[in-house]
VEXMAR-184281 format. One record per residue (C-alpha): residue number from 1; residue in three letters; x, y, z. Coordinates in steps of 0.02 Angstrom, whole numbers, plus 50000, padded with zeros to 5 digits. Example, Ala and Ser with C-alpha at 12.3 -4.5 7.8 and 13.67 -1.06 7.14 Angstrom:
! VEXMAR-184281
{atom 1,'ALA',{50615,49775,50390}}
{atom 2,'SER',{50684,49947,50357}}
! end
This chain:
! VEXMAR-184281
{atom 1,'UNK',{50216,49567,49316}}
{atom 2,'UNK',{50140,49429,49411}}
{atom 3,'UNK',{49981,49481,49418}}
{atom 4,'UNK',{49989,49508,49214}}
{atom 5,'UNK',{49980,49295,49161}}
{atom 6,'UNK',{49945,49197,48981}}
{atom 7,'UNK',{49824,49071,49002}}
{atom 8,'UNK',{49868,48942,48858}}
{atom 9,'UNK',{49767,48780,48926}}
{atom 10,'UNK',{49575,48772,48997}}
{atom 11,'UNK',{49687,48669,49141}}
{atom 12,'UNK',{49799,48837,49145}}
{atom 13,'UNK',{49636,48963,49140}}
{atom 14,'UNK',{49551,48851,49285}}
{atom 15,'UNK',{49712,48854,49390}}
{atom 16,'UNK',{49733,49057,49376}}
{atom 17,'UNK',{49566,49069,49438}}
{atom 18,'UNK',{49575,48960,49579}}
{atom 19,'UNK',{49742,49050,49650}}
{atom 20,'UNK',{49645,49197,49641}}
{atom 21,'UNK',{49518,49148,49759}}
{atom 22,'UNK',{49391,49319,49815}}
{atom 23,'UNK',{49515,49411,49720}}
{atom 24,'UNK',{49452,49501,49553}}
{atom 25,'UNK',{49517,49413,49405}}
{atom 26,'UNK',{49511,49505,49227}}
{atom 27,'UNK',{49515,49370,49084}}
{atom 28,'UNK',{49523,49441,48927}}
{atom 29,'UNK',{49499,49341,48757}}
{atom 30,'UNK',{49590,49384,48646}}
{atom 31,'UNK',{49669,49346,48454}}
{atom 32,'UNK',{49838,49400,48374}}
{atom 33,'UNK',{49752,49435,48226}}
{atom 34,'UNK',{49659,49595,48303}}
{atom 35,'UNK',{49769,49774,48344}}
{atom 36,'UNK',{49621,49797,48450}}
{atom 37,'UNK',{49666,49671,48575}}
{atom 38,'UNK',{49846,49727,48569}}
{atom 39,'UNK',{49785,49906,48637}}
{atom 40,'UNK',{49681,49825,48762}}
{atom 41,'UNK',{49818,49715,48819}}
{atom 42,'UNK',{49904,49884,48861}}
{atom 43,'UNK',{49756,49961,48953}}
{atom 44,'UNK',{49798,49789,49052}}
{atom 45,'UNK',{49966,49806,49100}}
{atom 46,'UNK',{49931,49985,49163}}
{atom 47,'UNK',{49774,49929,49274}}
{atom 48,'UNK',{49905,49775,49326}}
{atom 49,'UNK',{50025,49915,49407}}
{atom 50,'UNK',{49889,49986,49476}}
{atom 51,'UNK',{49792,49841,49564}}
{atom 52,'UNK',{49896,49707,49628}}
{atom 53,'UNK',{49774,49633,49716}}
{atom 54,'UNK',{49688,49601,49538}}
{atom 55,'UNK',{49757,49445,49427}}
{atom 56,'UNK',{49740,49490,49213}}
{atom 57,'UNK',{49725,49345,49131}}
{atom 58,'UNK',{49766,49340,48920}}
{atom 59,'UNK',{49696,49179,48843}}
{atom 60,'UNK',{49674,49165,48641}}
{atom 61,'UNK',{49505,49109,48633}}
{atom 62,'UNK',{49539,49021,48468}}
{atom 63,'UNK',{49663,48900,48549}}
{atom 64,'UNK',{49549,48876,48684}}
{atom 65,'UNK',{49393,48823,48601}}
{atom 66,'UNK',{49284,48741,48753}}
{atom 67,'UNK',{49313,48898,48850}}
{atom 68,'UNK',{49249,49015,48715}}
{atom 69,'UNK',{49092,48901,48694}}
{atom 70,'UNK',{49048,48917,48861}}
{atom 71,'UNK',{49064,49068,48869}}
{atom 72,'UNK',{48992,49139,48723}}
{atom 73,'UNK',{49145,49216,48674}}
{atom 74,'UNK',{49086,49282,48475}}
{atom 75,'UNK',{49214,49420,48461}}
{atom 76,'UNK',{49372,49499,48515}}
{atom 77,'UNK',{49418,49568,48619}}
{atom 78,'UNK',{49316,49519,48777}}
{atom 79,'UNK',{49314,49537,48948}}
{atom 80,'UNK',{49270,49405,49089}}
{atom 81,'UNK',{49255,49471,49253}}
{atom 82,'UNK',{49273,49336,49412}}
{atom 83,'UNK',{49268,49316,49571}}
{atom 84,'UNK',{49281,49163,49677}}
{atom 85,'UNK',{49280,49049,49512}}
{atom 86,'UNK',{49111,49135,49466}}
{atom 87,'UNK',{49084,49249,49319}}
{atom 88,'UNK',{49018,49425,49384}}
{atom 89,'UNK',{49026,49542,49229}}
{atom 90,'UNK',{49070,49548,49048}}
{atom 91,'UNK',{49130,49704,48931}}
{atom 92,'UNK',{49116,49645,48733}}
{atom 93,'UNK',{49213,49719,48628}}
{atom 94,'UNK',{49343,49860,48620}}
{atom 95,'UNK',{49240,49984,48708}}
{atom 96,'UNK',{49362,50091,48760}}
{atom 97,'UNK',{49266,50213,48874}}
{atom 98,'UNK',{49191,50114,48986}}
{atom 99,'UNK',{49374,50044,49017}}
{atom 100,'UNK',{49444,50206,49041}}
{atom 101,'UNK',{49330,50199,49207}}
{atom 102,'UNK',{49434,50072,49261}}
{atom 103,'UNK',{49599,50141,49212}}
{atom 104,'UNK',{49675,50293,49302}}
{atom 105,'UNK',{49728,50399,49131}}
{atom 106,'UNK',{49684,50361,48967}}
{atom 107,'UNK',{49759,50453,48810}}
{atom 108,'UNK',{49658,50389,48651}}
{atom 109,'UNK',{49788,50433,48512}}
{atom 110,'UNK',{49845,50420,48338}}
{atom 111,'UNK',{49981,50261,48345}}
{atom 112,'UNK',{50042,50224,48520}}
{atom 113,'UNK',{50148,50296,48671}}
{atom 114,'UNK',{50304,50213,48578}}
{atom 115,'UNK',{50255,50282,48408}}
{atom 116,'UNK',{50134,50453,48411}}
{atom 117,'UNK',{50070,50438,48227}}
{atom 118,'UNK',{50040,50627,48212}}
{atom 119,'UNK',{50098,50801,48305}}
{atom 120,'UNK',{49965,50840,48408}}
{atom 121,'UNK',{49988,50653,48489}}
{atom 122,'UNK',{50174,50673,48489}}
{atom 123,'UNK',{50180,50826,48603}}
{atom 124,'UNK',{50043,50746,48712}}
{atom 125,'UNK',{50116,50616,48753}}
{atom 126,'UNK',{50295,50706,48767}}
{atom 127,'UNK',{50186,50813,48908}}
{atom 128,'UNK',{50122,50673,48998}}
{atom 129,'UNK',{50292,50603,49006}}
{atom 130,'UNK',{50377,50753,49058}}
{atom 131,'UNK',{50276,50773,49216}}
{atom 132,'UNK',{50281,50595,49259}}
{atom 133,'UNK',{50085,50550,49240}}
{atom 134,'UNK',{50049,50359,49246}}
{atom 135,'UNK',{49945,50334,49044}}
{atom 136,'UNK',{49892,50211,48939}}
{atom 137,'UNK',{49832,50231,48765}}
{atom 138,'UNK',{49734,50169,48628}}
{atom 139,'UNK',{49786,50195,48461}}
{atom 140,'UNK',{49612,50249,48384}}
{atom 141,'UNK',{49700,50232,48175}}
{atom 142,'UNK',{49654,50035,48223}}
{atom 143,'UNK',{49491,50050,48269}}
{atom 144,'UNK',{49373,50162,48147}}
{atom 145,'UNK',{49204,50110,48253}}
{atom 146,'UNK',{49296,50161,48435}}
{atom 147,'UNK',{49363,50321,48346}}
{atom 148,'UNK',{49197,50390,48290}}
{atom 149,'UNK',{49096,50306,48435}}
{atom 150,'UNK',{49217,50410,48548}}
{atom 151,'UNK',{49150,50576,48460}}
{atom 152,'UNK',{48975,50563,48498}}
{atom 153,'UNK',{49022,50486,48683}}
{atom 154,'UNK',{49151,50665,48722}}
{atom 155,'UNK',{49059,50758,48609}}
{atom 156,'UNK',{49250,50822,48570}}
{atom 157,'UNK',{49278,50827,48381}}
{atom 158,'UNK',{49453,50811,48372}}
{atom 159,'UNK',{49601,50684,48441}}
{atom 160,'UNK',{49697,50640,48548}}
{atom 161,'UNK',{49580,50642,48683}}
{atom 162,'UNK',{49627,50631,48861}}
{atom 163,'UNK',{49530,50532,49016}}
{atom 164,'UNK',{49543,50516,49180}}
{atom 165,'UNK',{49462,50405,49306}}
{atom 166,'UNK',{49330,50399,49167}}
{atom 167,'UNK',{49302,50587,49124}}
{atom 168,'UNK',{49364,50674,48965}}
{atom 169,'UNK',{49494,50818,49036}}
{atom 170,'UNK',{49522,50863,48839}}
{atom 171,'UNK',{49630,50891,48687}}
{atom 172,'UNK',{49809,50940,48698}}
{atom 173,'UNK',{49782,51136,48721}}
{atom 174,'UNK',{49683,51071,48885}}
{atom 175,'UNK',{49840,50991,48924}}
{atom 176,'UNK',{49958,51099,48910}}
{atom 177,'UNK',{49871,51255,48999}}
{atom 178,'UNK',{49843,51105,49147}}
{atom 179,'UNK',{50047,51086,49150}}
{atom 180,'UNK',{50076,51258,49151}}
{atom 181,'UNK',{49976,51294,49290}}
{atom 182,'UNK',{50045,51148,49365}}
{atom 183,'UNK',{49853,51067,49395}}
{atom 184,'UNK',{49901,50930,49269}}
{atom 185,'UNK',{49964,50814,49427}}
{atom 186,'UNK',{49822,50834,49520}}
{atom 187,'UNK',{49711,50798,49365}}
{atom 188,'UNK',{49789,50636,49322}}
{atom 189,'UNK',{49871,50511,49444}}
{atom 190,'UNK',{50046,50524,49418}}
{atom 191,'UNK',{50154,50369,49385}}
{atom 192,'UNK',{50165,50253,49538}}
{atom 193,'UNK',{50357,50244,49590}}
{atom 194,'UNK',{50453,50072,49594}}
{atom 195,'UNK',{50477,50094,49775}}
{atom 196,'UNK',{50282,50118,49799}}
{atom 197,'UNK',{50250,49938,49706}}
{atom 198,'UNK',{50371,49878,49799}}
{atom 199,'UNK',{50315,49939,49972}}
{atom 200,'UNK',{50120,49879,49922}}
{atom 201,'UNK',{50200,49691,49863}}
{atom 202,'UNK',{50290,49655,50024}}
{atom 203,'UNK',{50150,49725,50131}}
{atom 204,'UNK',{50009,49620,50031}}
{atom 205,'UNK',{50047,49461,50167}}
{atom 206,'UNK',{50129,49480,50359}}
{atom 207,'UNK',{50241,49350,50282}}
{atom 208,'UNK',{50294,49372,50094}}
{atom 209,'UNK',{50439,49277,50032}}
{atom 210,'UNK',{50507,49349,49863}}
{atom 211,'UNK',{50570,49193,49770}}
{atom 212,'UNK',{50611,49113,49591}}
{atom 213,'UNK',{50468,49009,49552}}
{atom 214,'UNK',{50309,48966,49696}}
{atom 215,'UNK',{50254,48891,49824}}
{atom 216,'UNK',{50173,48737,49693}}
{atom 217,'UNK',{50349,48732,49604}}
{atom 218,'UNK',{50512,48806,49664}}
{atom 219,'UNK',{50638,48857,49512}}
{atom 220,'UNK',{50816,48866,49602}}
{atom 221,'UNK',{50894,48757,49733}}
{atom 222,'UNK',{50869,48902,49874}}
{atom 223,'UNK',{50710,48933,49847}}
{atom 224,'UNK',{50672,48750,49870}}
{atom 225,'UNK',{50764,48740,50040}}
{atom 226,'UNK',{50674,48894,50114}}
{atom 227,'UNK',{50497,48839,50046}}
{atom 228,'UNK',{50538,48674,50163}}
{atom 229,'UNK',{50589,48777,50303}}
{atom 230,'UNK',{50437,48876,50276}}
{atom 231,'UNK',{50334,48743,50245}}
{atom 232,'UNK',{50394,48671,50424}}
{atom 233,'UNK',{50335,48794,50517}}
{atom 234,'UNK',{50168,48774,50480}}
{atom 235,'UNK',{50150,48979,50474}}
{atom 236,'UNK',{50044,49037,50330}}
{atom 237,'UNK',{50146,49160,50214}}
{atom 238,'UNK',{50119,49209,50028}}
{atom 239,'UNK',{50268,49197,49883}}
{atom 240,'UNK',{50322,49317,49734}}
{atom 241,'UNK',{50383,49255,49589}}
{atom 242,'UNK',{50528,49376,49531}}
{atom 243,'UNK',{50564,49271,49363}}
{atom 244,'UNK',{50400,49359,49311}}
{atom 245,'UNK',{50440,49537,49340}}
{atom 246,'UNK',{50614,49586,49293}}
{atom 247,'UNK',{50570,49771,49371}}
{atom 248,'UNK',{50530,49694,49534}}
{atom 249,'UNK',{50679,49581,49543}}
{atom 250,'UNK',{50819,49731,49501}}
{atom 251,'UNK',{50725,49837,49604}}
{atom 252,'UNK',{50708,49749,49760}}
{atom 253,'UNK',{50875,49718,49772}}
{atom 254,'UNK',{50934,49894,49786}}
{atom 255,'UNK',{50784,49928,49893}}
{atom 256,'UNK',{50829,49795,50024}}
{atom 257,'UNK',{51004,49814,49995}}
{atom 258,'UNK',{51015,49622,49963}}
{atom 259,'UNK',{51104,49551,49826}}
{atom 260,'UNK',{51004,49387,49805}}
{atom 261,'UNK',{50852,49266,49846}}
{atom 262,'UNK',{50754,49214,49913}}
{atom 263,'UNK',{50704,49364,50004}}
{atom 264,'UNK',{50577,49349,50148}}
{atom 265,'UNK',{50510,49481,50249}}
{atom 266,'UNK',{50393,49518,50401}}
{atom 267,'UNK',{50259,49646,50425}}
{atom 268,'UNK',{50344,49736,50285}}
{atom 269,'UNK',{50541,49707,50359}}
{atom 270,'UNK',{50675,49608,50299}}
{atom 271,'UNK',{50728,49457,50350}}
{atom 272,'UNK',{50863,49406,50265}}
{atom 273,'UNK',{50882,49249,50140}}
{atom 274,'UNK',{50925,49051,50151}}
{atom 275,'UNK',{51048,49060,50271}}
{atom 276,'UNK',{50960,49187,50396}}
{atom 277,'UNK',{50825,49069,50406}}
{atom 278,'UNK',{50934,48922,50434}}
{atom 279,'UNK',{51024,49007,50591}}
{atom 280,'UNK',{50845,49058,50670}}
{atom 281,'UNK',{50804,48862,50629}}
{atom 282,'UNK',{50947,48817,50716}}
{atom 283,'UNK',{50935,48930,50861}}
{atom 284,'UNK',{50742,48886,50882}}
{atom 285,'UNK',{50672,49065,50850}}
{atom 286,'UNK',{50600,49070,50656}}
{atom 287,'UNK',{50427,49043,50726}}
{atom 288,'UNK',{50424,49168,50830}}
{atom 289,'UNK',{50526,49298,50698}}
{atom 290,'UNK',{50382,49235,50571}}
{atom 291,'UNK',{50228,49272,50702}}
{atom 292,'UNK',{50315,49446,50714}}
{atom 293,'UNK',{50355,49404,50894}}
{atom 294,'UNK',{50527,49457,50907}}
! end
C-alpha cells in the first residue's frame, strides 16, 4: 500500500512527513524484537485500507536513535500522531483498546487471523470471514498485560473478544447469533471491495496519474515521458505508485480494462496511457482534457 511506508533514515522519516502535508500521519516506533509491534503493525495495515488519506509510517526506533531522543520514545510500540510536520498526539504502548477506536473491527484472539491458536478463535474468525467483515486482530498469547488489562476494560472474562468502532459486541456465541440473524453486517463494517479502493484512489485528485515510481523519481521509461508531458502543462495532478501495492496494480488493470502504465485519469475517467497523451499533445488539446474541459 502506499500509504503503508518504512521509514529507515531521520532524512526518510522527515521526507514522509513533509509529503504528507495537513494530512494525518501515523508513525509508529517500533522493534523486531517485540510480537507486540508485529500485531500493531497489523492494526496498521487495516486502518491503511481504510484511510487513504492517512500516511502509516514504521520506523525502528533503535536504528533511528536522534528521532527516539527527541521524542522520548522509552518503549515499544509507540505512536506519533502529525499533522503539518507537528506532533499532535501520542498512544504509548500496546494499548489495544484505545486503538480499536480507531480501527473499524477488532478481534483480540489467541494467535492470529492466519493461525487461530485455539477453537473458540478458529470458528470466529472462520465467521468473520465467511460473511466478508473487514478485521484485524491482536494475538493477546503475546501480550499477558493487554490480555488481562482487556478484562477489567470489557468486563468480559473470556476470549476472543470482538470490537467495533471501539465497543465490545462480544464472545463468539454473540457472534454467531449476530450471523444468524444476519445483524452481523450491520454490526461490523464489512470488508471494503477492491473496486471501492480503487474508485476512492482515482477520485482522491481531479488529475491522478497511476505510475511506477513518483513524481520526485520516475522508475520506467514511460512514466518518465508522461511526468514531462505532465510536468509541461503546468496543471497540478497527484501520482500513485503501483510498485507499492501489487493489489492496486492487478486490479486496476481489469478495472480500466488497460493492460499497462502509466494510467492517468480525470475527474475519476480514464484517459488512456503514454501515447494518448502524446496525440492530445500533438493535436493541442491535453490542457484542456486535463482542466476537464472537454
Amino acid at each position: 500500500m502506499a500509504n503503508l511506508v518504512e521509514a529507515t533514515t531521520n532524512q526518510q522519516f522527515e521526507d514522509f512527513l513533509a509529503k504528507a502535508g495537513k494530512c494525518l500521519t501515523v508513525v509508529h516506533f517500533q522493534a523486531a524484537w517485540a510480537p507486540q509491534c508485529g500485531q500493531m503493525n497489523e492494526v496498521m495495515a487495516v486502518l491503511a485500507k481504510e484511510h487513504t488519506h492517512t500516511t502509516f509510517v514504521k520506523l525502528e526506533a533503535e536504528t533511528v536513535p536522534e528521532m527516539s531522543e527527541k521524542y522520548e520514545i522509552a518503549s515499544v510500540p509507540t505512536f506519533l500522531f502529525f499533522k503539518g510536520g507537528e506532533k499532535v498526539d501520542r498512544l504509548d504502548g500496546a494499548h489495544a483498546p484505545e486503538l480499536t477506536k480507531k480501527a473499524p473491527c477488532m478481534l483480540f484472539m489467541k494467535g492470529s487471523s492466519q493461525e487461530p491458536r485455539c477453537g473458540f478463535s478458529r470458528q470466529i474468525v472462520g465467521l468473520l470471514k465467511e460473511h466478508n467483515i473487514q478485521f484485524s486482530s491482536f494475538d493477546i498469547l503475546s501480550d499477558e498485560e493487554v490480555r488481562q488489562a482487556l478484562k477489567t476494560y470489557s468486563n468480559w472474562p473470556t476470549y476472543p473478544q470482538l470490537y467495533a468502532n471501539g465497543e465490545l459486541v462480544g464472545g463468539l456465541d454473540i457472534v454467531k447469533e449476530l450471523a444468524e440473524s444476519g445483524e452481523l453486517e450491520n454490526t461490523c463494517p464489512k470488508a471494503v471491495t477492491l473496486e471501492h479502493r480503487l474508485k476512492t484512489i482515482i477520485n482522491q485528485s481531479p488529475v491522478m496519474l497511476f505510475m511506477k515510481g513518483n513524481k520526485e523519481a520516475a522508475k520506467c521509461g514511460f512514466s518518465r515521458q508522461t511526468l514531462e508531458i505532465m510536468n509541461d502543462t503546468g496543471v497540478d495532478f497527484n501520482t500513485f505508485d503501483i510498485l507499492q501495492d501489487e493489489e492496486v496494480r492487478q486490479g486496476l488493470k481489469t478495472y480500466s480494462n488497460w493492460p499497462t502504465y502509466p494510467q492517468l485519469y480525470v475527474k475519476g475517467d480514464l484517459i488512456g496511457g503514454l501515447d494518448i497523451l502524446k496525440e492530445l499533445k500533438e493535436s493541442g488539446e491535453l490542457v484542456s482534457v486535463l482542466k476537464g474541459e472537454s
